[in-house]
C-alpha positions, 0 to 999 in steps of 0.5 A, a space after each residue: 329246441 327238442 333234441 334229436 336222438 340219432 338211432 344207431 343200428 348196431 351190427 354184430 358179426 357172429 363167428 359161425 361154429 359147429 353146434 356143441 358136441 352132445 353130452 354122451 355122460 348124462 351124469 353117469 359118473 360111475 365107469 366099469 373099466 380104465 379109459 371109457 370116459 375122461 372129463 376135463 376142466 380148466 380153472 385159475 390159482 392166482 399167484 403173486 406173478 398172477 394167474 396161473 391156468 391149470 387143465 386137468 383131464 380126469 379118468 372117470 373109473 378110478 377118479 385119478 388125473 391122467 393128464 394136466 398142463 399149467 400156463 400163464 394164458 388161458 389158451 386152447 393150446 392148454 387143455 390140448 396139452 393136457 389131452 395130449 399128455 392123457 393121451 400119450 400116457 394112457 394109449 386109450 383104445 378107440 371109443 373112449 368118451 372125452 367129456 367137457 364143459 361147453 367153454 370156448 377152449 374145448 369147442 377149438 379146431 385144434 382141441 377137436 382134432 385131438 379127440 378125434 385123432 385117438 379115435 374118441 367120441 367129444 361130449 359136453 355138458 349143457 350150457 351153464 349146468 356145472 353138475 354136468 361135469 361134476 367130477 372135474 368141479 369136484 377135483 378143483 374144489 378138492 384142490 383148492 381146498 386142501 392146498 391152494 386156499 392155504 398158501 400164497 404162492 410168490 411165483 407161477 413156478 412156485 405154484 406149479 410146482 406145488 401143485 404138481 405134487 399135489 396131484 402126482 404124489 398125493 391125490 392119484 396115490 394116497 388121497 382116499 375117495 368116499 365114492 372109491 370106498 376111502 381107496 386112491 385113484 392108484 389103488 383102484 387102478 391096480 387092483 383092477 390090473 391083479 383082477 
């Protein structure tokens, strides 16, 4: 007896959404002036209590990390934090380009609600092209290179710790950058203020 096979329509429901911001950058990563251009990213450190979740907001002019938050969830709420804190530490003017991937975190309400609440312009790369977002995969690769490739963190708060350090007290002060001529993101930042 021949078996039958039962044909099965399977039926997905699509969430409709607004179609991707256009990318505004185009791999222009060299920016004239402070706060013209931010590029975000999010990635993972993995932990003996697992993940930890780390946003970073970056300031194309002078490569520094204007804002950051870190979480046990990859959540939108986190690269929003992260925006938020760019935001209410920098006070950029009307007009400033916030640059991302296409990920789901930067596609959210709430994240749009922010860029355009500061009167920003959203830009993202195209779909699956992470040299697109260059300068944000850079950071991270510098991260985990001169840092948390070298150490097994215990706790999330261990990590955090660590890697807040890491970004405040040495890569915006003291790391010197090939494309910043072997100056810091601060230097750079404050010779343009004597200017």
């Amino acid at each position: 007896m021949a078996k039958r096979m039962a044909k099965f329509r399977v039926m997905h429901t699509h969430q409709h959404s607004a179609p991707p911001a256009p990318d505004l950058v185009k791999r222009a990563f060299n920016v004239s002036a402070p706060n013209r251009v931010w590029v975000s990213d999010i990635t993972s450190i993995l932990t003996g209590q697992g993940w930890l979740h780390l946003a970073i907001v970056l300031d194309l002019y002078a490569r520094r990390i204007v804002g950051w938050a870190m979480g046990e969830r990859q959540q939108a709420s986190l690269p929003v934090a992260a925006l938020q804190n760019a935001i209410e530490q920098r006070r950029p003017a009307p007009g400033l380009i916030c640059h991302t991937d296409q990920g789901s975190v930067y596609s959210s309400n709430d994240y749009k609600e922010i860029v355009t609440g500061c009167h920003a312009m959203q830009s993202m790369s195209r779909r699956g092209n992470c040299h697109d977002n260059a300068v944000a995969e850079s950071f991270f690769s510098t991260l985990k290179n001169e840092l948390t490739h070298h150490k097994n963190y215990r706790t999330l708060d261990e990590a955090m710790a660590d890697i807040s350090e890491f970004i405040e007290l040495y890569y915006n002060r003291v790391r010197p950058h090939t494309t910043l001529k072997y100056r810091s993101p601060m230097q750079i930042e404050n010779q343009a203020a004597v200017a």
